[in-house]
PyMOL Python script that loads the backbone (N, CA, C, O; Angstrom):
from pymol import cmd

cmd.read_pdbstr("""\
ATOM      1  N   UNK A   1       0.844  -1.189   0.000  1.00  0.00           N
ATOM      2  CA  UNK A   1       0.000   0.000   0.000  1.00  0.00           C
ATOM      3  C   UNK A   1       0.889   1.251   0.000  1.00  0.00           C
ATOM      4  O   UNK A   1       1.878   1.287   0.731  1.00  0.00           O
ATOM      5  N   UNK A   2       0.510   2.452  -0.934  1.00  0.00           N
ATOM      6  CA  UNK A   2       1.051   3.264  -0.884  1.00  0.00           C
ATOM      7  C   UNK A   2       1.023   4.499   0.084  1.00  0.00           C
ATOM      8  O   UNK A   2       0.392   5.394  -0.478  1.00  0.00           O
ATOM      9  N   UNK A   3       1.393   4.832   1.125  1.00  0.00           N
ATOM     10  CA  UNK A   3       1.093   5.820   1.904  1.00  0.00           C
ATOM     11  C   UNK A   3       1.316   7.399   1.441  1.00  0.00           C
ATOM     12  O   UNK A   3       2.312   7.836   0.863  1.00  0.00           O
ATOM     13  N   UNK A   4       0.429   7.960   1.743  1.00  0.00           N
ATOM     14  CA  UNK A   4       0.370   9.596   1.509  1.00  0.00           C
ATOM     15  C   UNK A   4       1.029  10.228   0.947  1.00  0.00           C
ATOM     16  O   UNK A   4       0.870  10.660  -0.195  1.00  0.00           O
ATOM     17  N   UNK A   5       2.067  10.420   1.814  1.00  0.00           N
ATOM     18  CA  UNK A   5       3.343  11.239   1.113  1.00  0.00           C
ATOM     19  C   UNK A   5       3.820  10.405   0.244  1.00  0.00           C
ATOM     20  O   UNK A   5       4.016  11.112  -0.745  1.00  0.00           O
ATOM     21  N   UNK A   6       4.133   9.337  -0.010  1.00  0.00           N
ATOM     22  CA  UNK A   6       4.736   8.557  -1.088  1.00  0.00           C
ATOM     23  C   UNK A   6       3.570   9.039  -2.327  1.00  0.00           C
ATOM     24  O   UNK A   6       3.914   9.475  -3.426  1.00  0.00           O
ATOM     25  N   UNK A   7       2.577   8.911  -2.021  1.00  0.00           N
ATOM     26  CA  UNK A   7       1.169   8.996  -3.172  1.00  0.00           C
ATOM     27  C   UNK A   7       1.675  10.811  -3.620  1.00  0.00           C
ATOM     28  O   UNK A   7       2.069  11.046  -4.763  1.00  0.00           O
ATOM     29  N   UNK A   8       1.598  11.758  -2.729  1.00  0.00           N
ATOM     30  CA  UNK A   8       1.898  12.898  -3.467  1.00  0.00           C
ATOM     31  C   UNK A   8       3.519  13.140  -3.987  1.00  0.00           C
ATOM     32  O   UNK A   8       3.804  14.044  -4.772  1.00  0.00           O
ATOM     33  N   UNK A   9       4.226  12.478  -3.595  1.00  0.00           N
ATOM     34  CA  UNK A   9       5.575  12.448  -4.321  1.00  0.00           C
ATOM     35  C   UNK A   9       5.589  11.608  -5.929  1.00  0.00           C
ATOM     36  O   UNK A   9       6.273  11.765  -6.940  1.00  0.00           O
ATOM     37  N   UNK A  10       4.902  11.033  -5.704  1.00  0.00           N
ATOM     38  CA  UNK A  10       4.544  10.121  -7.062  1.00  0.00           C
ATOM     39  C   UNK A  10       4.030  11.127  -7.886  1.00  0.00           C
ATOM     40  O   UNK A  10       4.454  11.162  -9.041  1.00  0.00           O
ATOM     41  N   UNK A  11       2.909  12.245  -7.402  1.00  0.00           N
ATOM     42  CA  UNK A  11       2.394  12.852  -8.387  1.00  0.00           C
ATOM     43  C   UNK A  11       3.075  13.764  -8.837  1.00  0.00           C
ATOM     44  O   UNK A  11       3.285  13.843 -10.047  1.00  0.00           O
ATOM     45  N   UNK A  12       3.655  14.809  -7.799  1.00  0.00           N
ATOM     46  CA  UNK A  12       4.665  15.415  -8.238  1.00  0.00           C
ATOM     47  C   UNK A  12       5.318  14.886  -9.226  1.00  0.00           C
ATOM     48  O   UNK A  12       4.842  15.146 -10.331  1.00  0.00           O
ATOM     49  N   UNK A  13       6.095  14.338  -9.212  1.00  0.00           N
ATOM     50  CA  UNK A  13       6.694  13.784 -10.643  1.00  0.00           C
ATOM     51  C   UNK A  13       5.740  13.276 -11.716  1.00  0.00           C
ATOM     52  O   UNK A  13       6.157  13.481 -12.856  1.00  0.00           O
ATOM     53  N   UNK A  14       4.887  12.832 -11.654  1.00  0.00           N
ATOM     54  CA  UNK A  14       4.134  12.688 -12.741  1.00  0.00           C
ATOM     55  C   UNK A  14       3.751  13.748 -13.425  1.00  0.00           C
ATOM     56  O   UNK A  14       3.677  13.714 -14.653  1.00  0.00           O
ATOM     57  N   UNK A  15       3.326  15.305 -12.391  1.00  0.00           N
ATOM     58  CA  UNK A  15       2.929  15.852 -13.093  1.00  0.00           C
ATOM     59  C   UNK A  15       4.168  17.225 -13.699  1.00  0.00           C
ATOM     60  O   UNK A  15       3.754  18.212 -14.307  1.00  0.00           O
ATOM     61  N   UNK A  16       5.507  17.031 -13.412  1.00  0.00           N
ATOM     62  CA  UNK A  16       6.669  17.451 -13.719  1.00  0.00           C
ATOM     63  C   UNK A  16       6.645  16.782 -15.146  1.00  0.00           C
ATOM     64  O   UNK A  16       6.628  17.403 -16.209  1.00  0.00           O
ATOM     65  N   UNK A  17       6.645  15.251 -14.976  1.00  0.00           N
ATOM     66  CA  UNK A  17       6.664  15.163 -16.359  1.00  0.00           C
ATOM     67  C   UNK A  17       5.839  15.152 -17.336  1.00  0.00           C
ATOM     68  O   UNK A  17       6.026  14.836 -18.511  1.00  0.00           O
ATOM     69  N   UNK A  18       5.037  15.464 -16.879  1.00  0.00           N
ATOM     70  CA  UNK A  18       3.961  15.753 -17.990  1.00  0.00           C
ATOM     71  C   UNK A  18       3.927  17.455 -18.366  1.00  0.00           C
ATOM     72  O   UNK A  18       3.494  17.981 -19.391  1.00  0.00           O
ATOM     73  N   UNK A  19       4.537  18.097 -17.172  1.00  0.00           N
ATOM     74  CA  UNK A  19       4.369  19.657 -17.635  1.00  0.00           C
ATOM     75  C   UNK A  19       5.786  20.042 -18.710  1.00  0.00           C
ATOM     76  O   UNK A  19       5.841  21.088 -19.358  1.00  0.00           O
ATOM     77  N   UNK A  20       6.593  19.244 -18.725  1.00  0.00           N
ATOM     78  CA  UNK A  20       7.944  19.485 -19.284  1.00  0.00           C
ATOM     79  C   UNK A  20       7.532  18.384 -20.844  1.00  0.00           C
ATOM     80  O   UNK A  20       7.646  18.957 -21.928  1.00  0.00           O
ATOM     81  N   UNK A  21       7.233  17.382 -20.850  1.00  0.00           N
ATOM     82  CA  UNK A  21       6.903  17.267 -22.366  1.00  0.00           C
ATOM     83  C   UNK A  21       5.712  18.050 -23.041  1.00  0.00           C
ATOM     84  O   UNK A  21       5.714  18.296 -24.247  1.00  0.00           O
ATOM     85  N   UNK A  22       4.847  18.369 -22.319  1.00  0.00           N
ATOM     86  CA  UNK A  22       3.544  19.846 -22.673  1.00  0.00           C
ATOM     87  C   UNK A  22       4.290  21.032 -23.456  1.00  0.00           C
ATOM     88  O   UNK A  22       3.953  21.467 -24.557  1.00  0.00           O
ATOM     89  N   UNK A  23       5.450  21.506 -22.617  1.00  0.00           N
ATOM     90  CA  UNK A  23       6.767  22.609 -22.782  1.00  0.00           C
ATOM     91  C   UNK A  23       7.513  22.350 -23.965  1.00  0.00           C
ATOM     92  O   UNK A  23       7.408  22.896 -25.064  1.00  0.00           O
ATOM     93  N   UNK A  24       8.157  21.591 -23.656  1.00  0.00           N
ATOM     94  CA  UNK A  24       9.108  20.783 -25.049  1.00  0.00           C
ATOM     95  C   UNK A  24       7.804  21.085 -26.310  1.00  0.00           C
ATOM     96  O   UNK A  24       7.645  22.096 -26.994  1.00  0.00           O
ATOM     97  N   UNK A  25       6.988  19.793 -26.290  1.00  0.00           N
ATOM     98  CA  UNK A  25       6.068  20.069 -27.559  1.00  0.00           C
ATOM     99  C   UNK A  25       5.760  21.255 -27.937  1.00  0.00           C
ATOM    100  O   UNK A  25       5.654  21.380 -29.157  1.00  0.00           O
ATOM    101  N   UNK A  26       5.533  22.403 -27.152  1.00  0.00           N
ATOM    102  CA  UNK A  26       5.215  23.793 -27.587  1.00  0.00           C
ATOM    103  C   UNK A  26       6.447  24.471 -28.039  1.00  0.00           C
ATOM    104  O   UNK A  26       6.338  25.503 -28.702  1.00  0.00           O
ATOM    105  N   UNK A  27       7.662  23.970 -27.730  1.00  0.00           N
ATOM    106  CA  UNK A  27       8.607  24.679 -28.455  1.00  0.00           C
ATOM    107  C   UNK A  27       9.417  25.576 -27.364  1.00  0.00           C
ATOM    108  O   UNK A  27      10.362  26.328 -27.601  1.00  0.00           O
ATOM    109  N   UNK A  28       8.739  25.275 -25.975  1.00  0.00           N
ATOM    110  CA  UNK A  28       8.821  26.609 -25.234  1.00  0.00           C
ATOM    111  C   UNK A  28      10.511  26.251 -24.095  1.00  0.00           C
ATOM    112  O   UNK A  28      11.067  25.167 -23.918  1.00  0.00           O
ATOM    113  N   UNK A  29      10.823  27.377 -23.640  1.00  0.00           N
ATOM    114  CA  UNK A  29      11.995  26.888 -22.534  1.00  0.00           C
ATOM    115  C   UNK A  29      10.868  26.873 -21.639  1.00  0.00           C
ATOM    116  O   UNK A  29       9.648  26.839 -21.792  1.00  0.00           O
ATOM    117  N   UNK A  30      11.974  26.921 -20.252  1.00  0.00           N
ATOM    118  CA  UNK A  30      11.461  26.999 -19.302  1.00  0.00           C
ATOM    119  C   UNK A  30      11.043  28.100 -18.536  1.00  0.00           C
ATOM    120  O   UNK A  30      10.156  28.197 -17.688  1.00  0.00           O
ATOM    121  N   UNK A  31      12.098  29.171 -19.134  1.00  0.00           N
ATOM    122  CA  UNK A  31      11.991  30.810 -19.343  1.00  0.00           C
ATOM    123  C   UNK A  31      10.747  31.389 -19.579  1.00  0.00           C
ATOM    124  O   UNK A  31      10.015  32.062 -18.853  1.00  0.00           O
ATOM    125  N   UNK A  32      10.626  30.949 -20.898  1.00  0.00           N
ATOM    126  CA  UNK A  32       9.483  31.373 -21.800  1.00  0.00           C
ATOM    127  C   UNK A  32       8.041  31.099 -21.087  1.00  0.00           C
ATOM    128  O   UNK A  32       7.066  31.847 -21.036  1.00  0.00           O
ATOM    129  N   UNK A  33       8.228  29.699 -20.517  1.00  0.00           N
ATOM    130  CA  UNK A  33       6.778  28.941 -19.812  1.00  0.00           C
ATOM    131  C   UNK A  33       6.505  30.071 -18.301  1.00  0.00           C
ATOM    132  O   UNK A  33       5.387  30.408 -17.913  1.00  0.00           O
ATOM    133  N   UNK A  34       7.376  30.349 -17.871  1.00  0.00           N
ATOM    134  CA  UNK A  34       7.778  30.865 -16.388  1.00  0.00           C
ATOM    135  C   UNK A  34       7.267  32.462 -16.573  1.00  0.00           C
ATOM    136  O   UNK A  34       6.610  32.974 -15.667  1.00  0.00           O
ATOM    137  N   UNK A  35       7.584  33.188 -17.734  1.00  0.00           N
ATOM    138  CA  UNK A  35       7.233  34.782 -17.988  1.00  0.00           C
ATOM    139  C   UNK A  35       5.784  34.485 -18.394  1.00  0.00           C
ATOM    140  O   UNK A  35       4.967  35.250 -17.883  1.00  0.00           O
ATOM    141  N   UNK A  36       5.358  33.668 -19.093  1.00  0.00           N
ATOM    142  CA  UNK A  36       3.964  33.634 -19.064  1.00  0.00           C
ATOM    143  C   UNK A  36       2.592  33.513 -18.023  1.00  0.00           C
ATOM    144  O   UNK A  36       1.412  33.851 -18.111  1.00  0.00           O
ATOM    145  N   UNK A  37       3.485  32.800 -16.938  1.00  0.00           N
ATOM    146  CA  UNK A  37       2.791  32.174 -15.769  1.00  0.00           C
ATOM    147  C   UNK A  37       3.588  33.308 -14.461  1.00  0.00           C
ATOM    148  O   UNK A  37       3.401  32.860 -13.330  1.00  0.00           O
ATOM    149  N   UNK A  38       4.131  34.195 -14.480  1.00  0.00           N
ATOM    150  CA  UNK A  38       4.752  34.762 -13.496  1.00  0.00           C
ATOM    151  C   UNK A  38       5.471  34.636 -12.933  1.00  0.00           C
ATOM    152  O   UNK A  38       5.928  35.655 -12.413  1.00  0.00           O
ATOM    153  N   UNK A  39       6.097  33.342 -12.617  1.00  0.00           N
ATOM    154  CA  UNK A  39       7.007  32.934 -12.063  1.00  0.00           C
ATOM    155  C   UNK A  39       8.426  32.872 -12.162  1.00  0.00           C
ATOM    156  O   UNK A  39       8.780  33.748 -12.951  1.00  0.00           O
ATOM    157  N   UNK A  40       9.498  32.171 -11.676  1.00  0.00           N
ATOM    158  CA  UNK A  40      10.834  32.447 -11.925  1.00  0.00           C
ATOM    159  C   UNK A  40      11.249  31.131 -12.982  1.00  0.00           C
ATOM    160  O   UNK A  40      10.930  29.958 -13.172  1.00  0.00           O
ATOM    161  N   UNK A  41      11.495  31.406 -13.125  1.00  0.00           N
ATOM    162  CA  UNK A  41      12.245  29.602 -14.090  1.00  0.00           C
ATOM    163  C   UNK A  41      12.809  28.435 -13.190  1.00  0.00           C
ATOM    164  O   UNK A  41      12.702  27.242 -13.477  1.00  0.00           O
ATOM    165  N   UNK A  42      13.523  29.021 -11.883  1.00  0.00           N
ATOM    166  CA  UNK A  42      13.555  28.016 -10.873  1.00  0.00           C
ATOM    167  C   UNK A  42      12.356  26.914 -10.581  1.00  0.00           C
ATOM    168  O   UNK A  42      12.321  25.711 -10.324  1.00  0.00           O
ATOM    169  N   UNK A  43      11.262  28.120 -10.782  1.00  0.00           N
ATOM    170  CA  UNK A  43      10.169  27.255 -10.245  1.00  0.00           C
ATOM    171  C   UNK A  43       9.355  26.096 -11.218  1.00  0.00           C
ATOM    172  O   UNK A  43       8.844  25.005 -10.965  1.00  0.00           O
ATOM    173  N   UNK A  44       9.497  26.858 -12.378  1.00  0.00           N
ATOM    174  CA  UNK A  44       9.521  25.572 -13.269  1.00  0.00           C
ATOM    175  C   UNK A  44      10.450  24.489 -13.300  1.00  0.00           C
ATOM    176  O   UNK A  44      10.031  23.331 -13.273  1.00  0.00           O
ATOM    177  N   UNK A  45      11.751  24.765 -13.359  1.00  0.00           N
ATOM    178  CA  UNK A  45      12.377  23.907 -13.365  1.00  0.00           C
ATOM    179  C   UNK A  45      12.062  22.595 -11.876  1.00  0.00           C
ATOM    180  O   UNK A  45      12.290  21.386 -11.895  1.00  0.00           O
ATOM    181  N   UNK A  46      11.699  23.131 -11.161  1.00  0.00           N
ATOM    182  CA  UNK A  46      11.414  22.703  -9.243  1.00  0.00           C
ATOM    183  C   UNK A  46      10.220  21.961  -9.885  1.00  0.00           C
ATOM    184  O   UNK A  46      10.220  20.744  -9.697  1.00  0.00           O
ATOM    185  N   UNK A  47       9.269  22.441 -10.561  1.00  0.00           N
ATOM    186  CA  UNK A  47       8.235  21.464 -10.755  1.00  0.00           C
ATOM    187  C   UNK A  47       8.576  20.455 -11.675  1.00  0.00           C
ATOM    188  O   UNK A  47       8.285  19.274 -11.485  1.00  0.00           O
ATOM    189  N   UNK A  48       9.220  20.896 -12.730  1.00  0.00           N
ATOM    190  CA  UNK A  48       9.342  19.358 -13.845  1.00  0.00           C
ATOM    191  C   UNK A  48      10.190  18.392 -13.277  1.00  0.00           C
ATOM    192  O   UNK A  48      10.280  17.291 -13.820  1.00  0.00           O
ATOM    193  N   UNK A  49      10.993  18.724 -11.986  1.00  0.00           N
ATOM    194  CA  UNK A  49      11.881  17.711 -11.055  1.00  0.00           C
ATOM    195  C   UNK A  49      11.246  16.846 -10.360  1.00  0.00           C
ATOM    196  O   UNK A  49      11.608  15.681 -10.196  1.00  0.00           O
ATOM    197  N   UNK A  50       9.876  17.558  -9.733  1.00  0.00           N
ATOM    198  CA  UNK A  50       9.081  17.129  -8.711  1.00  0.00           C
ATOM    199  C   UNK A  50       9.439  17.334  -7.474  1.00  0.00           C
ATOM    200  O   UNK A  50       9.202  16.370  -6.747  1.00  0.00           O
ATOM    201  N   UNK A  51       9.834  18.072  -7.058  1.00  0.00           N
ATOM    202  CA  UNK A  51      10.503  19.200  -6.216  1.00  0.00           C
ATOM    203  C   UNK A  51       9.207  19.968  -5.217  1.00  0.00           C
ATOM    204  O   UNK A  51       9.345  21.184  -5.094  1.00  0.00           O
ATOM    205  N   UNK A  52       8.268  19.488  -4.678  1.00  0.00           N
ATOM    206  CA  UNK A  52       7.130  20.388  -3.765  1.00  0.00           C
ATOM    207  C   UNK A  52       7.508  21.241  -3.299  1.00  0.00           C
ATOM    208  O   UNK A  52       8.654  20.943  -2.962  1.00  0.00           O
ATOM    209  N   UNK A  53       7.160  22.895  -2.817  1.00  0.00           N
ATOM    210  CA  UNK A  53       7.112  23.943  -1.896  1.00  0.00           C
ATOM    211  C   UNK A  53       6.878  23.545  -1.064  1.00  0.00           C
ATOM    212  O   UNK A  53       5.763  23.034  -0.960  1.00  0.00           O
ATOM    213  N   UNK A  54       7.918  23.537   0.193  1.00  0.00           N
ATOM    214  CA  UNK A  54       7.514  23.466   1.739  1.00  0.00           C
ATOM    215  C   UNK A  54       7.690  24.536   2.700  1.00  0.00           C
ATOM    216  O   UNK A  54       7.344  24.377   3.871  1.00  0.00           O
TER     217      UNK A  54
END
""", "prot")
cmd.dss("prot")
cmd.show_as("cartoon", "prot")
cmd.util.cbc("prot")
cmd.orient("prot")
């Protein structure tokens, strides 16, 4: 059985990689994705790792 935090660490990365081939296919950096959405590029990069804010 998978417990909690293991279950949201799983997603995290799932959904890192799904936001970074989304990116790629559009052509886009991580730059580019990050000025659109406000953020820094760290933080993209932190999400396509699977990297959570604590």
């Amino acid at each position: 059985m998978i417990k909690s935090n293991e279950r949201s660490r799983f997603d995290m990365v799932e959904f890192g990689e799904q936001l970074r081939r989304a990116r790629e296919g559009k052509g886009m950096t991580q730059q580019s994705l990050a000025e659109q959405l406000y953020v820094t590029r760290q933080s993209v990069s932190r999400w396509e790792c699977g990297v959570s804010h604590s």
